[in-house]
C-alpha positions as CSV (number, residue, x, y, z in Angstrom):
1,X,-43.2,-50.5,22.5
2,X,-40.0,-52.8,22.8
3,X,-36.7,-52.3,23.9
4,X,-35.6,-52.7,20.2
5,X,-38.2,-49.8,19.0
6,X,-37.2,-47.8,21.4
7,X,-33.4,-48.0,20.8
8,X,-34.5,-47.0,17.1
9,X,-35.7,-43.8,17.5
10,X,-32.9,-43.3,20.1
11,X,-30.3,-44.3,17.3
12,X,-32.6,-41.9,14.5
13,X,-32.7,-39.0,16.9
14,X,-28.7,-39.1,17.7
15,X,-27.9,-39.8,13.9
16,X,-30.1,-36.6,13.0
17,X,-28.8,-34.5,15.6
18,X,-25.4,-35.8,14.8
19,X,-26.0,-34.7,10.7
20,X,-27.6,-31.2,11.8
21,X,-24.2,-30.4,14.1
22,X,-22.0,-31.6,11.1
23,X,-24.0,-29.5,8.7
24,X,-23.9,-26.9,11.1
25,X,-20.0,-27.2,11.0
26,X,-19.6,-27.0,7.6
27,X,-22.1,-23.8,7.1
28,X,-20.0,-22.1,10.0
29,X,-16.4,-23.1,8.1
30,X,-17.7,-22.0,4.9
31,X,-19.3,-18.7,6.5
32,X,-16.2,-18.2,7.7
33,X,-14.2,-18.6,4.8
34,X,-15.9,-16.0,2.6
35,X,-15.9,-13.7,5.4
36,X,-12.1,-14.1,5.6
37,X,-12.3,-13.7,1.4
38,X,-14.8,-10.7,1.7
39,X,-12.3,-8.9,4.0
40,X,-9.1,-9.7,2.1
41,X,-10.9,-8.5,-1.4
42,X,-11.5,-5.3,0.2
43,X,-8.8,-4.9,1.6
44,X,-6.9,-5.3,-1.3
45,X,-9.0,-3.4,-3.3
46,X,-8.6,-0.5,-0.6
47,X,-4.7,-0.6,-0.9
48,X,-4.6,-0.6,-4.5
49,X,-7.5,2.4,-4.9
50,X,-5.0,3.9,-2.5
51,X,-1.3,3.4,-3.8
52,X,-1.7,3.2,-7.6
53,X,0.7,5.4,-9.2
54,X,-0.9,7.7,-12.1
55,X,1.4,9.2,-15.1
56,X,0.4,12.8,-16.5
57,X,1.3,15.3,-18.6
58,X,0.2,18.8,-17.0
59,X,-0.1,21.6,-19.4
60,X,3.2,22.8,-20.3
61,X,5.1,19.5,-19.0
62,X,8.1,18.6,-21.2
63,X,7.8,15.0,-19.8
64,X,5.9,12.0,-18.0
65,X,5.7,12.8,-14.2
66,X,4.4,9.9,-11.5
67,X,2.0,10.6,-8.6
68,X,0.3,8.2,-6.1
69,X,-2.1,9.0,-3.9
70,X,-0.2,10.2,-0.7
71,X,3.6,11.4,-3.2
72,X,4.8,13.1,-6.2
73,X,7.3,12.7,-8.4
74,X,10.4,15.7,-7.7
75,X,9.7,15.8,-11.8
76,X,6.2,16.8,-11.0
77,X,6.7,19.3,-8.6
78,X,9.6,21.4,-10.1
79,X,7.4,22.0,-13.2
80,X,4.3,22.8,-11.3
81,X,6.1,25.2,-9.6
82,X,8.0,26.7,-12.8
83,X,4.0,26.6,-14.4
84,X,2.6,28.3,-10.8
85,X,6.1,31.0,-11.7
86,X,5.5,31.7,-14.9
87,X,1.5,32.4,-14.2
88,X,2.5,35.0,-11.5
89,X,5.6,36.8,-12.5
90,X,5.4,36.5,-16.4
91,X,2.3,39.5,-16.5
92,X,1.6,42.7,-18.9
93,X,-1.2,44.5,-18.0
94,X,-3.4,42.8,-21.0
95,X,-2.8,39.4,-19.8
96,X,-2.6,39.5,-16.2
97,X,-6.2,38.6,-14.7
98,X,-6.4,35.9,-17.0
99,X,-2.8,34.7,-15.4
100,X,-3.9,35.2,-12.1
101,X,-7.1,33.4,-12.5
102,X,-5.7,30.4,-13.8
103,X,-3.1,30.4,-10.6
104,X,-5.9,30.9,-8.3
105,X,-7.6,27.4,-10.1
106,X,-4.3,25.8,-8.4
107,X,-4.4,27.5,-4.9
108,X,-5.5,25.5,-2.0
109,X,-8.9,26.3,-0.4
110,X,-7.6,27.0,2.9
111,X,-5.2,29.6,1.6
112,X,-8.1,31.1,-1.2
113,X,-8.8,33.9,1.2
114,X,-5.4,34.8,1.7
115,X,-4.0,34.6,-1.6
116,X,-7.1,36.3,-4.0
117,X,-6.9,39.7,-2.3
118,X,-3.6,40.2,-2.8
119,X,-3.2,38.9,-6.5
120,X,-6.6,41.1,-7.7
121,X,-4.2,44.4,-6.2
122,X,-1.3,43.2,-7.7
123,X,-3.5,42.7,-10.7
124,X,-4.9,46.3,-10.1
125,X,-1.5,47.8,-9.8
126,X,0.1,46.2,-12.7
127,X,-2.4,47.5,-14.8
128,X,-2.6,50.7,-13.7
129,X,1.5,51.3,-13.8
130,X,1.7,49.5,-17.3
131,X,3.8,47.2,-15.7
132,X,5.3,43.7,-17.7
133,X,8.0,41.2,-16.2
134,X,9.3,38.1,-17.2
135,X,11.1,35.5,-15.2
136,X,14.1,33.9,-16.6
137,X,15.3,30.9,-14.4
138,X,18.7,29.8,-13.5
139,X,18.1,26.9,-10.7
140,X,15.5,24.8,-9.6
141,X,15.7,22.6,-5.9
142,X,13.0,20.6,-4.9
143,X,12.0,19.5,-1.7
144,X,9.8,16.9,-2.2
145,X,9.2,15.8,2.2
146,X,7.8,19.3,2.5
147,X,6.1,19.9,-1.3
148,X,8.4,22.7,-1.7
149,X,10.6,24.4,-4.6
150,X,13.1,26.7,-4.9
151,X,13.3,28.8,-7.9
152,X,16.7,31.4,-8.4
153,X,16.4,33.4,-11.4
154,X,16.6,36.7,-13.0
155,X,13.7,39.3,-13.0
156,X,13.3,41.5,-15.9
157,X,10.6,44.7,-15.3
158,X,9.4,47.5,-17.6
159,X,7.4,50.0,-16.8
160,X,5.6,50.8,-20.1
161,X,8.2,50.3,-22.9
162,X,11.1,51.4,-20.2
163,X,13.6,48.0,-19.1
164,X,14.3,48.6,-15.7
165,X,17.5,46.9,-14.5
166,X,17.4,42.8,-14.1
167,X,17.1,41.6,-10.7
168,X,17.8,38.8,-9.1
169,X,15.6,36.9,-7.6
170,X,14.9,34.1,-5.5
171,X,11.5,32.2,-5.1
172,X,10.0,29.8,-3.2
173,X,6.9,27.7,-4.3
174,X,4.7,25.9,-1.5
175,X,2.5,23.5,-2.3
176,X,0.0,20.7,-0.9
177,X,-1.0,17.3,-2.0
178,X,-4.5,17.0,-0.8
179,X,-6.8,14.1,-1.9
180,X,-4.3,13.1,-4.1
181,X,-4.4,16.8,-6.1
182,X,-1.7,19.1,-6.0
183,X,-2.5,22.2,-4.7
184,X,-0.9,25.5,-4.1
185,X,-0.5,27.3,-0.9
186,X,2.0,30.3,-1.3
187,X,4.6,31.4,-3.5
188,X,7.0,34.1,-1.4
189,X,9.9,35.8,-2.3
190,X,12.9,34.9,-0.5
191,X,14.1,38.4,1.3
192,X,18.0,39.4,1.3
193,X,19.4,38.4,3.9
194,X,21.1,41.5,6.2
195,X,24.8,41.9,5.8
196,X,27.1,42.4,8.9
């Protein structure tokens, strides 16, 4: 073999090597280029699954309220919590386990326990003692950082066909946005305050 053959397959072997490390290269730089895609796509597609804003119209909604996956509209709350009222305080003894069981469709899991027992005796007594009330509200805050409403009206009793005098009343609405669902937790009555 002469020098000149030799220096052939020298020059063959470095040319090939030299084509596999530049193909090599580019497979690496595109790799890593629809890697970098891959990631961005889902990402993207992550934030958007996660932030798009929804319009609905509840049952008994007057107008278009916006939620998101994490927030609520102050629109959205204040007539959930009028629609989570009227369900628990607007009763007769005919039509108040069918109220109640609608309300307890809304109420967190966490708070199911704690809630059901005391609506089913409220349930009990209402129909036992004939009594009806209606709810007629004056003023609705909403405080939408803490999923909470305030409700100020005036309650309006009867005990079988009797009107007892109007109350009233101030309410306050708790509620939870879990999973992107509204949910509720409590609805309390606001206790008078003592006088000095």
């Amino acid at each position: 073999m002469n020098q000149h053959e030799v220096f052939l397959k020298t020059s063959n072997r470095d040319d090939a090597l030299n084509r596999v490390r530049f193909f090599n290269k580019i497979l690496i730089g595109f790799s890593s280029l629809v890697t970098v895609f891959a990631l961005g796509f889902g990402a993207s597609t992550v934030y958007l699954a996660t932030h798009q804003e929804r319009t609905l119209l509840p049952p008994n909604m007057e107008s278009a309220i916006t939620v998101s996956s994490y927030a609520v509209s102050d629109t959205y709350l204040s007539e959930m919590a009028e629609y989570f009222l009227a369900l628990k305080l607007n009763v007769t003894p005919e039509n108040v386990v069918r109220n109640y069981g609608q309300l307890l469709n809304y109420v967190a899991s966490e708070h199911y326990a704690s809630v059901q027992p005391l609506l089913a005796e409220e349930a009990t007594q209402i129909k036992q003692q004939k009594i009806s009330s209606v709810f007629f509200i004056s003023s609705v805050n909403v405080s939408n950082e803490h999923f909470a409403v305030r409700i100020t009206g005036t309650l309006q009793k009867y005990v079988g066909s009797r009107a007892l005098a109007p109350e009233p009343m101030t309410y306050f609405v708790y509620m939870s946005y879990p999973s992107g669902t509204l949910a509720l937790n409590r609805i309390a009555k606001q206790t008078k305050e003592p006088t000095s």
